[in-house]
N, C-alpha and C positions, 0 to 999 in steps of 0.2 A: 386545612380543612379537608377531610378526606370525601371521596365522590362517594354521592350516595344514589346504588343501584335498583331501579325498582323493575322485578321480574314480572314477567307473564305468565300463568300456566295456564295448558288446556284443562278440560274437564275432569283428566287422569292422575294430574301433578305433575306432568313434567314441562318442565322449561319450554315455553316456545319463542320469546322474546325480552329484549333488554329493556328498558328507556334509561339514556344517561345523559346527563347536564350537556345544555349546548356548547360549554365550553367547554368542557372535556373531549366530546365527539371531535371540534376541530384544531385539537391536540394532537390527539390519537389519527386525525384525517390527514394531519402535515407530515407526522412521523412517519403514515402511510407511504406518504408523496415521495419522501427521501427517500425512505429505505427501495422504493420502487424503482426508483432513478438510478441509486445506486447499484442492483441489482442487473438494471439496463446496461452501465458502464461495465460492471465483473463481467457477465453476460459477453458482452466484445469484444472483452479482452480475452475471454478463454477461448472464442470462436477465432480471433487473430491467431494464436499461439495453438491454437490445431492445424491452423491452416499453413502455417510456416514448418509444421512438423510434418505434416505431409508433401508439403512443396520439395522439404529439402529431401522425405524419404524417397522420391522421386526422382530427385537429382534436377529439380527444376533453378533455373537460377530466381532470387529476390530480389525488389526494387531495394535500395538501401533508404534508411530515413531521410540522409540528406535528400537523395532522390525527390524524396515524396515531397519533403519540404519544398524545393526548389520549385516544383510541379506547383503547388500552390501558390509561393510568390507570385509564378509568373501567370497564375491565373489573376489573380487580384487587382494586377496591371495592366489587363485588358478594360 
């Protein structure tokens, strides 16, 4: 069954608003959620991998993963 769109216009004809089926809206509101999340984790990961690119054009030394991991283990055992 396809959504059925019902537009607004102002006084001139143009577009000024939607109305679309409540369940459509929280369709398109979930796909929101993901793609936003998603976007938060690429987002991370490119700021990680800048940050490792300048570290190393530095000549700074890096934590290694195990490191990092370990570092948590032994947080969580506190």
């Amino acid at each position: 069954m396809p959504t059925v769109l019902t537009y607004i216009f102002d006084d001139n004809g143009h577009k000024i608003s939607v109305l679309i089926p409540v369940k459509t809206w929280k369709a398109l509101n979930g796909k929101y959620k993901k793609l936003k999340k998603k976007l938060s984790v690429l987002t991370g990961i490119q700021h990680g991998i800048t940050e490792v690119k300048e570290h190393r054009s530095k000549g700074k030394s890096l934590q290694t993963s195990s490191d990092f991991l370990s570092e948590g283990n032994n947080y969580n055992k506190k």
